[in-house]
Backbone as a chain_set.jsonl record, in Angstrom:
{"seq": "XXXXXXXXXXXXXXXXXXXXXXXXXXXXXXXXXXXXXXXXXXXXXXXXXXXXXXXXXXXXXXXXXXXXXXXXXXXXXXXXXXXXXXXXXXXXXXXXXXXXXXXXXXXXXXX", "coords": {"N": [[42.214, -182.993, 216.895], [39.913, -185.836, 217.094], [37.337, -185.545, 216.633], [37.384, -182.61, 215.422], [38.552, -183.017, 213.2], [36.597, -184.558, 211.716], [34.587, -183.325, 211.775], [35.485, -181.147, 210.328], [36.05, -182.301, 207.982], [33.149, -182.757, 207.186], [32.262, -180.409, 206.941], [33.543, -179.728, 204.606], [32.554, -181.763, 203.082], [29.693, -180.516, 202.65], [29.864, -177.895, 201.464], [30.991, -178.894, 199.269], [28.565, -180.896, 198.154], [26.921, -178.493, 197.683], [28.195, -176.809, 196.039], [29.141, -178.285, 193.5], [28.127, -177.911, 191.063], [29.776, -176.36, 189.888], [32.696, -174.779, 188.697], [35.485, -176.187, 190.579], [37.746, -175.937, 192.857], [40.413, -177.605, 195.07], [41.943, -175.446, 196.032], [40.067, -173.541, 195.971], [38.183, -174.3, 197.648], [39.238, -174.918, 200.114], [39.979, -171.964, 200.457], [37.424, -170.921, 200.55], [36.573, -172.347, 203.134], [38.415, -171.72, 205.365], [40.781, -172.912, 205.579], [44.745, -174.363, 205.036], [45.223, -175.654, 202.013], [46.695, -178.086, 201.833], [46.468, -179.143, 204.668], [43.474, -179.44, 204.929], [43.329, -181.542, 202.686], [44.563, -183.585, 203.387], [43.07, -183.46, 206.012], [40.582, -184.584, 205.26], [40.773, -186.829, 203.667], [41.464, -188.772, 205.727], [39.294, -189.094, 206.941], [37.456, -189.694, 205.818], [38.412, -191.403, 203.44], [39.072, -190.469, 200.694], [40.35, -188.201, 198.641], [39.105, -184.542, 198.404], [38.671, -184.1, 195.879], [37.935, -186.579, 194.628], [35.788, -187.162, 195.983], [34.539, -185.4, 195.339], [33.894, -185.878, 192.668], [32.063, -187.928, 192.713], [30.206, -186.855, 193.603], [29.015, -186.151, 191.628], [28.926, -187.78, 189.595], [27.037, -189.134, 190.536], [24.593, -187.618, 190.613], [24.368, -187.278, 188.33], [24.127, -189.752, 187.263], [20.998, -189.777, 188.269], [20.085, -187.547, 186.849], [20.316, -188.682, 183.919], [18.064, -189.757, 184.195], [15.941, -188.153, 183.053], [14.969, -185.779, 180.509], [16.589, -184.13, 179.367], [19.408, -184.004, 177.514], [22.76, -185.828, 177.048], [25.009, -183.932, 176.854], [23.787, -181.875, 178.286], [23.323, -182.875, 181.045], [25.977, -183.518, 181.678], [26.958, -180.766, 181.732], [25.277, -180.135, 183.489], [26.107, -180.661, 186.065], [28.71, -179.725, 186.467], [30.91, -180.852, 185.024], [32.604, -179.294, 182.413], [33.496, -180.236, 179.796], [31.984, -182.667, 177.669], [33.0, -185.294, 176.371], [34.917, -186.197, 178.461], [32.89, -185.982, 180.555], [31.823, -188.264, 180.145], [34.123, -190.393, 179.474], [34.432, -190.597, 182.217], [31.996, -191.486, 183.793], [31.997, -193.818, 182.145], [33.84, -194.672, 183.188], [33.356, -194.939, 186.013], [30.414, -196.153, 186.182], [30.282, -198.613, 185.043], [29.074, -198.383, 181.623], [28.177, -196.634, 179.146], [27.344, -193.19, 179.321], [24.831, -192.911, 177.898], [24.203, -195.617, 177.499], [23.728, -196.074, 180.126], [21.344, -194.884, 180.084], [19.296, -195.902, 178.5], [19.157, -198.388, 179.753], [17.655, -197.528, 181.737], [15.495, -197.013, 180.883], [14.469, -199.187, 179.636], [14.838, -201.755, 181.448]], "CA": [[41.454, -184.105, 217.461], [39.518, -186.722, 215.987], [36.519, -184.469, 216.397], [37.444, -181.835, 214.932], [38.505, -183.794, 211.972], [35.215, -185.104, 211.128], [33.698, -181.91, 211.4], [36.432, -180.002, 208.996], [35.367, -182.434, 206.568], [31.897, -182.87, 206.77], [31.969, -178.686, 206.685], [34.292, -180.019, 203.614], [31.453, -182.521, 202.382], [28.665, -179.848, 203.085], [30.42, -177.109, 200.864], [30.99, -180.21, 198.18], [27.702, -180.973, 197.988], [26.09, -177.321, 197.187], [28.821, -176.025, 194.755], [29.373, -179.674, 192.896], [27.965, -177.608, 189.679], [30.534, -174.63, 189.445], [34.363, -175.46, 188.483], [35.554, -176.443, 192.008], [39.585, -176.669, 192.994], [40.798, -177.709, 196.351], [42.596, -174.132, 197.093], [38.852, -172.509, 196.387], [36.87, -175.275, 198.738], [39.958, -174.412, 201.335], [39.963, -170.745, 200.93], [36.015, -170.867, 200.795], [36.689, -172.837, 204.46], [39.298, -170.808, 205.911], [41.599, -173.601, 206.111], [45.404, -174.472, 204.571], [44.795, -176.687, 201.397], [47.151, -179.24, 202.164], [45.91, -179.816, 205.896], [42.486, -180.157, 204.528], [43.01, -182.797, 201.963], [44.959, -184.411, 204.736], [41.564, -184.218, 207.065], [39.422, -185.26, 204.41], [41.047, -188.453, 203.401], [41.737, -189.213, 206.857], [38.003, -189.319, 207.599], [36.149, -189.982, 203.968], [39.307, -192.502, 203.014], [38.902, -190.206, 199.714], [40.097, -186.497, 198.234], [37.99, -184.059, 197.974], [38.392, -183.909, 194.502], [37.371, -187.606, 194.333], [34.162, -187.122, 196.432], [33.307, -183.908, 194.472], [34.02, -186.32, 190.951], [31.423, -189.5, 192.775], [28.836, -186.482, 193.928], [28.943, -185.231, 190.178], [28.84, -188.755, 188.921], [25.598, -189.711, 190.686], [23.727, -187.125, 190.185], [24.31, -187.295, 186.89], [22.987, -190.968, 186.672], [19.659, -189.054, 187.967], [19.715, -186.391, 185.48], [20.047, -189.541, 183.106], [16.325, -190.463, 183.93], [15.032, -187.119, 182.328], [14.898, -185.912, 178.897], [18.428, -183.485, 179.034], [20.487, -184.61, 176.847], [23.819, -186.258, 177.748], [25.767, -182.807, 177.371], [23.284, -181.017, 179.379], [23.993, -183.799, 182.126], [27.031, -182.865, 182.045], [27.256, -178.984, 182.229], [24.629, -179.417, 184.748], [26.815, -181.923, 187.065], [30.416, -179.653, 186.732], [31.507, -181.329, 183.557], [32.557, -178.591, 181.081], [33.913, -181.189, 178.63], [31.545, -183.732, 177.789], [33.244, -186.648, 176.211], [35.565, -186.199, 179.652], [31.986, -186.352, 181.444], [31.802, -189.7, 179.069], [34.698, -191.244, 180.084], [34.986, -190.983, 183.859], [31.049, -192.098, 183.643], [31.838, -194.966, 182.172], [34.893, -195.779, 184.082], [32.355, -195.665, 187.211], [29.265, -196.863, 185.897], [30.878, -199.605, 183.466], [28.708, -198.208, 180.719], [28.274, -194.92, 178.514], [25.793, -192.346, 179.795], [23.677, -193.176, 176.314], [23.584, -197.3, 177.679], [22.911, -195.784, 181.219], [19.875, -194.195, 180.093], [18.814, -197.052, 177.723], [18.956, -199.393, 180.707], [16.814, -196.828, 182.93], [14.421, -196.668, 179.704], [14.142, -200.704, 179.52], [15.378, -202.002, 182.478]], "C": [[40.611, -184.767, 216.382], [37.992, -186.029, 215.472], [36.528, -183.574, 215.496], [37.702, -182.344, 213.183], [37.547, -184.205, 210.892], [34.731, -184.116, 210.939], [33.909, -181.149, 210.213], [35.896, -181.114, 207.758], [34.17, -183.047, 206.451], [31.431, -181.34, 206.505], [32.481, -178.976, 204.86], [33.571, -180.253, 202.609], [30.488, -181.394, 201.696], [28.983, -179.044, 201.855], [29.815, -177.99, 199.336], [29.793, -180.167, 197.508], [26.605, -180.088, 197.539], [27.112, -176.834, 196.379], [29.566, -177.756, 193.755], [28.859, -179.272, 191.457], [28.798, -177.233, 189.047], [31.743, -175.581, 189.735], [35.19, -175.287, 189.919], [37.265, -176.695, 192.2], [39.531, -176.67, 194.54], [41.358, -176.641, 197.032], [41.095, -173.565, 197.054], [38.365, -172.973, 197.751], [38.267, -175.028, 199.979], [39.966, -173.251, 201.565], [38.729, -170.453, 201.501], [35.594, -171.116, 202.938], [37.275, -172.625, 205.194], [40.468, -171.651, 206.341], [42.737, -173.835, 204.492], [45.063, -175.725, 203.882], [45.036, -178.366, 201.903], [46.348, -180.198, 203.728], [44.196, -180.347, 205.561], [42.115, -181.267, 203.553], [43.251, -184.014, 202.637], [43.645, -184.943, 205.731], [40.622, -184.801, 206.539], [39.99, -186.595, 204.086], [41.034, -189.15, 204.417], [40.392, -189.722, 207.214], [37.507, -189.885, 206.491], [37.265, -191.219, 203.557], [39.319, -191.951, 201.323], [39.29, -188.563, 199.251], [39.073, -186.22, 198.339], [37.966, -184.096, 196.675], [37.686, -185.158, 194.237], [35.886, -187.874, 194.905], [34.088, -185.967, 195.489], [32.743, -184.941, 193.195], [32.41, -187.496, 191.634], [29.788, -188.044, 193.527], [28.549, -186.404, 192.374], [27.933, -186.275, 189.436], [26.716, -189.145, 188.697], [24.303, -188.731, 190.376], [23.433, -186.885, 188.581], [23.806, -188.748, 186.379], [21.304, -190.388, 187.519], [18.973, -188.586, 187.227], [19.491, -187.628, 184.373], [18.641, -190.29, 182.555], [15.498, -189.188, 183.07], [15.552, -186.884, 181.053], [16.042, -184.941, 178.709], [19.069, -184.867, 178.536], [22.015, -184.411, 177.131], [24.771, -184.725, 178.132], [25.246, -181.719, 178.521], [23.279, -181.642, 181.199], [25.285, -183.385, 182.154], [27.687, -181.934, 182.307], [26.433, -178.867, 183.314], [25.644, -180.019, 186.167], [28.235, -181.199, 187.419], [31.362, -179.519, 185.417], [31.699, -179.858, 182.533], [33.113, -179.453, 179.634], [32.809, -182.42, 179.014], [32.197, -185.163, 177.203], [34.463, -186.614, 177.659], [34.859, -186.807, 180.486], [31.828, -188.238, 180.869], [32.582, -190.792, 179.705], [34.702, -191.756, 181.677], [33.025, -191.721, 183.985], [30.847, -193.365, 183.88], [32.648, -195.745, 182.956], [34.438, -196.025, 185.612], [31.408, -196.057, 187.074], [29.128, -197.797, 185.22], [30.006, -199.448, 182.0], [28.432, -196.591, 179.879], [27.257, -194.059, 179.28], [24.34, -192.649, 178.841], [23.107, -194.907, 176.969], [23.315, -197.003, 178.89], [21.465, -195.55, 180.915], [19.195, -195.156, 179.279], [18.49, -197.921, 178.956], [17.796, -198.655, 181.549], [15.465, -196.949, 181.761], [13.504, -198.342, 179.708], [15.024, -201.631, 180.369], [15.732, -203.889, 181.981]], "O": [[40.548, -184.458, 215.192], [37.585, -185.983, 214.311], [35.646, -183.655, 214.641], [37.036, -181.983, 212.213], [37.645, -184.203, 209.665], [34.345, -183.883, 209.794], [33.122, -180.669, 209.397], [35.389, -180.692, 206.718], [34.072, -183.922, 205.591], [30.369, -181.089, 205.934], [31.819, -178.461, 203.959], [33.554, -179.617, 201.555], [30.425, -181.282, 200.472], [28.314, -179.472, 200.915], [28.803, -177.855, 198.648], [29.713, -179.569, 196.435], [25.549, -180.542, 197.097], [26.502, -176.015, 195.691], [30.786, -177.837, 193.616], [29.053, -180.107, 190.573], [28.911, -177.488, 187.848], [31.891, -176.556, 190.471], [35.487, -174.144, 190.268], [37.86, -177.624, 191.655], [38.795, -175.93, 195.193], [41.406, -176.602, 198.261], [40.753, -173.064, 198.126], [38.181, -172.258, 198.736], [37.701, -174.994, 201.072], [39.965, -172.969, 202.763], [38.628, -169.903, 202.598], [34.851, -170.501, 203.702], [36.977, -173.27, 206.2], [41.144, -171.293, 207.306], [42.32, -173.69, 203.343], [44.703, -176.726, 204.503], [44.298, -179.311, 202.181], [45.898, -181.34, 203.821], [43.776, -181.453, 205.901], [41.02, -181.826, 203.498], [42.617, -185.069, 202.625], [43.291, -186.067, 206.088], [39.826, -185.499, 207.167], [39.27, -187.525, 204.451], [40.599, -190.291, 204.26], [40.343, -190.803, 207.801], [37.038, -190.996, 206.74], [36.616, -192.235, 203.307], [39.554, -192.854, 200.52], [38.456, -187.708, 199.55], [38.104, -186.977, 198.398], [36.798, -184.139, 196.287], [36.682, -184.976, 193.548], [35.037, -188.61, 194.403], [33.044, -185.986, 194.836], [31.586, -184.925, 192.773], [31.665, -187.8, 190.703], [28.648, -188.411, 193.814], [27.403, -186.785, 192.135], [26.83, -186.076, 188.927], [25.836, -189.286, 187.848], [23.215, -189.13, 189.961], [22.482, -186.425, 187.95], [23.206, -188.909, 185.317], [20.364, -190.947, 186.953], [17.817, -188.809, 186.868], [18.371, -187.587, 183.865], [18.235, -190.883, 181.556], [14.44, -189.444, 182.495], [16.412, -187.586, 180.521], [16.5, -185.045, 177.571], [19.185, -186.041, 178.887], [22.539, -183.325, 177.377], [25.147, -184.411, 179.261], [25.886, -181.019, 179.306], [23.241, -180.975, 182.233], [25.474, -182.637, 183.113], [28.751, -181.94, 182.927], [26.529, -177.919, 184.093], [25.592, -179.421, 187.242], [28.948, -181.659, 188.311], [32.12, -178.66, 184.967], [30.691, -179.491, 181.929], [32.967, -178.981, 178.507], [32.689, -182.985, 180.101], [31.756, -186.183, 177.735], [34.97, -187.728, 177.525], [35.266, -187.751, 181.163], [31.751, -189.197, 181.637], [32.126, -191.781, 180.279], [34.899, -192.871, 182.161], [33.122, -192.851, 184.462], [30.246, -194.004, 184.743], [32.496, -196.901, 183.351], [34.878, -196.921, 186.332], [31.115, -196.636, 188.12], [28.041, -198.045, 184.697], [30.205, -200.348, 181.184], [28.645, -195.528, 180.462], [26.316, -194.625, 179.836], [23.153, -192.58, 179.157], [21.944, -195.309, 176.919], [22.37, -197.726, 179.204], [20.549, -196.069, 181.552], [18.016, -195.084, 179.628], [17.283, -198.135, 179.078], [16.966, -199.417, 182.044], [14.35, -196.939, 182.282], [12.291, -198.538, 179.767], [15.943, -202.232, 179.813], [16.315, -204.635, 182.767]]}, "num_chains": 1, "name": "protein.A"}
C-alpha cells in the first residue's frame, strides 16, 4: 500500500539521516531494515523520486556546506560527512553546489 510505502522509506530516510557519516551501501541500510534491497530502492524512489544512495549523497552534501562555516578544514568536512576520498568529496560538491568547497567557504566568509 501506499502507506506502507511512505513509511518503509521514511524508516529508510530516518536510518539515512543518523548513519550519513559511516560508509553506507544499500544491502547494509536494507539488512539494517529487514527488508529485500531491491524492493526497497524500489519504495524509496517511488516516494522520495530519488535512491537512497542519492539522498544519502544530498544529506552528506549539505551538511557539509554547514561544516564549511567552521574552521575544519575541507578534508575534515569531508571524513566528517562520509567522504573517505576528498578530492571525490570535491567533485560531487562542486557538481551540486556549482563551486569548490574552498569558494563555498570564501563566499560564507564574504558574502
Amino acid at each position: 500500500s501506499t502507506a506502507a510505502a511512505r513509511r518503509q522509506a521514511e524508516q529508510a530516510a530516518r536510518w539515512l539521516q543518523t548513519h550519513y557519516a559511516e560508509a553506507v551501501s544499500i544491502s547494509e541500510l536494507a539488512k539494517a531494515l529487514g527488508y529485500h534491497r531491491s524492493h526497497l530502492s524500489k519504495v524509496f524512489r517511488s516516494v522520495t523520486g530519488l535512491s537512497p544512495m542519492q539522498y544519502l549523497q544530498n544529506i552528506r552534501l549539505r551538511r557539509a556546506m554547514a561544516l564549511l562555516g567552521t574552521e575544519l578544514s575541507v578534508e575534515q568536512v569531508a571524513a566528517s560527512c562520509g567522504f573517505s576520498d576528498p578530492l571525490y568529496f570535491s567533485r560531487q560538491f562542486k557538481r551540486s553546489a556549482g563551486c569548490s568547497p574552498s569558494a563555498y567557504r570564501a563566499r560564507l566568509v564574504n558574502p
